[in-house]
N, C-alpha and C positions, 0 to 999 in steps of 0.2 A: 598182493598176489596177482602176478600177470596170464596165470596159465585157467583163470577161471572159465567153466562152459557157459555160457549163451545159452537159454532157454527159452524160445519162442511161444506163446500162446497166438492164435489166431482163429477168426468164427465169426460169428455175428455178433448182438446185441449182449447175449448170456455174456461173449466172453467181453465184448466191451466194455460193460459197468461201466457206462459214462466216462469213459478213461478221459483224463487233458491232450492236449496236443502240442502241451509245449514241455521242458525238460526241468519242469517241475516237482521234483520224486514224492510231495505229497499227494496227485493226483493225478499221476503217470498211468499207473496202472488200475485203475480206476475201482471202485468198491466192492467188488465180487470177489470169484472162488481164485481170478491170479492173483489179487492182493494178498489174498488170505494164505495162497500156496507161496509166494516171495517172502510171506511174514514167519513161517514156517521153517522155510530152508534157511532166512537168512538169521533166525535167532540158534539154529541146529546148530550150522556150519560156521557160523561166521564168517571170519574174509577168505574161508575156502567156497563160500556160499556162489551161488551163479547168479549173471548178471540176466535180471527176467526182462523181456519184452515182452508188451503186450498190443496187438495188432488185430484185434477185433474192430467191427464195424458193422454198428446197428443195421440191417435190413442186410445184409449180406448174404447172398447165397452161394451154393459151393460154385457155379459160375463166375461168379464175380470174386471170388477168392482165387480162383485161378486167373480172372485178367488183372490180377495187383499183384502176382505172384512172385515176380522178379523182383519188384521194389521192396515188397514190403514183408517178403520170407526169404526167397535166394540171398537179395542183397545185404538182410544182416548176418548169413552165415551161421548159423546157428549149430548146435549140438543136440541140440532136440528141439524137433517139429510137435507141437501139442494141436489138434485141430475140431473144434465143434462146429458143424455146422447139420441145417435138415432143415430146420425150423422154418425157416422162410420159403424155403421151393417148399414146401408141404402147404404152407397159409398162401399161398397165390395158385396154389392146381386146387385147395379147398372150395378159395373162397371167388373162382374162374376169373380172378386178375390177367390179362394179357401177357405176363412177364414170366405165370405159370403155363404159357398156352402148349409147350413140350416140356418133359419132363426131362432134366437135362442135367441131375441131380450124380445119379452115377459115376455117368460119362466124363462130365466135368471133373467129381473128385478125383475118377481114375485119371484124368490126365496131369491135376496135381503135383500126384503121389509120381507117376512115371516120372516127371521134371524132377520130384525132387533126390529120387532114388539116383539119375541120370547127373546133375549140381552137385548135389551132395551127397557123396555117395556114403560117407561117413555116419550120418547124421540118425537121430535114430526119433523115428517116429512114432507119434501115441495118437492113437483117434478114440473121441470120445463118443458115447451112443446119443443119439441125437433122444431128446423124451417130451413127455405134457403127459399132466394130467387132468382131468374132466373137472375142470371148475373154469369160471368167469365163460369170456367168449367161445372158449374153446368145447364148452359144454355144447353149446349149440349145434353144433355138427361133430358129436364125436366118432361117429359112426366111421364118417371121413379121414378123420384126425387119427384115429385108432389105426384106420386100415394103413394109411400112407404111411405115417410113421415106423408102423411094423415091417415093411416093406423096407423103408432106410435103414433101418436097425441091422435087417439082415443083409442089404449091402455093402453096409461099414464095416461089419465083420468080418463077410468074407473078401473084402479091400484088403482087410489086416492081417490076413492072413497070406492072401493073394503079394503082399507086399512085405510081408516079417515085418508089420509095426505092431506097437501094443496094442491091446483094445481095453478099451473101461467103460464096462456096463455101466448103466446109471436108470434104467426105465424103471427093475428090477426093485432096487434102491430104493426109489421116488414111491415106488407102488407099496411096499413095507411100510415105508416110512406113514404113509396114511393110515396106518394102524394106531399111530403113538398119536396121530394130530390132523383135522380136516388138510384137504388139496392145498385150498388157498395159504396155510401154514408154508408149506414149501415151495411153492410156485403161484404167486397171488393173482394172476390172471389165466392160469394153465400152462403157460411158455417160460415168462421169467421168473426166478428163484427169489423168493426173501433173503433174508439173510442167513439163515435156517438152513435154507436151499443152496445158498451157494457154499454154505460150511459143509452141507453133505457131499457136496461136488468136489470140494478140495480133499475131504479127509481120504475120498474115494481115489481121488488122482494117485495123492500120496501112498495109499497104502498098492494099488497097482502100478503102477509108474515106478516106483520103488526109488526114486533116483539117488544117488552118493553119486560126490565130487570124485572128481578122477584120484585114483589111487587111495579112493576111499571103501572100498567092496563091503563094509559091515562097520559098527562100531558097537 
């Protein structure tokens, strides 16, 4: 199949999952919600299935997702843009790291999204709701962690709206889900997902994201 979509993952550490760096496909895409979302579409679809990238990078802020932007989104061209990020410009205005010293969380992602609307004009994009919940370090200052993050939440929202991409809640999710199982269950330091957590992440992509291969609209 040569007419297969490209699908993009990009964000920090969540979407990282220790991914390889070399063209390895057992640990390409590294142990998280993309593996889990590629092992999904690709056992669906098969060889109509899409070829995943994933381009996460630990400590990543949506700043620095914008100055890799050309290399490591524009340049592969994609069909869909997937993108997590919050989590770190929230832990450096928390916890008054220098690197948090303006908040530059916004502005950055909206300049992104305007490049990739502008590149690609095709391409369709999914933002994911940045989340934490009150357990390990993040306990310590939730008060913080709470307010900032709720404040990204509802930037990325109206980002996605502001720009026709999908949005996929996830705080919402994460906050339920502590019903059935303590925080540390799903997210074992309050930021990163177990494995638990990152299955919640993907079933949720999946069922909002909706995606079918081209000329595939339902089956």
């Amino acid at each position: 199949m040569t007419d297969n979509q490209t699908l993009l993952f990009i964000g920090d550490s969540i979407t990282d999952g220790a991914r390889g760096r070399t063209s390895d496909p057992n640990h390409i895409l590294g142990h998280g919600y993309v593996f889990q979302i590629a092992g999904k579409l690709g056992l669906e679809y098969g060889a109509d299935a899409p070829r995943v990238v994933n381009r996460g990078v630990s400590g990543d802020r949506a700043s620095d997702l914008y100055a890799r932007w050309n290399e490591d989104a524009i340049a592969v061209r994609p069909d869909v843009v997937s993108i997590l990020v919050g989590v770190n410009d929230a832990y450096y205005i928390v916890n008054g790291d220098p690197r948090g010293a303006s908040d530059r969380f916004r502005r950055a992602y909206g300049h992104l999204l305007e490049e990739t609307r502008t590149t690609l004009p095709n391409a369709r994009v999914v933002l994911l709701e940045p989340f934490a919940l009150r357990t390990g370090g993040v306990a310590e200052r939730w008060d913080a962690w709470s307010a900032k993050l709720a404040e990204y939440r509802l930037a990325v929202g109206e980002l996605a709206r502001e720009h026709g991409a999908t949005f996929v809640p996830l705080q919402a999710l994460f906050d339920d889900a502590c019903l059935r199982a303590p925080e540390s269950h799903w997210l074992w330091d309050g930021i990163h997902p177990t494995a638990a957590g990152h299955e919640l992440i993907a079933r949720q992509w999946l069922d909002v994201a909706a995606f079918r291969p081209r000329g595939r609209s339902g089956d």
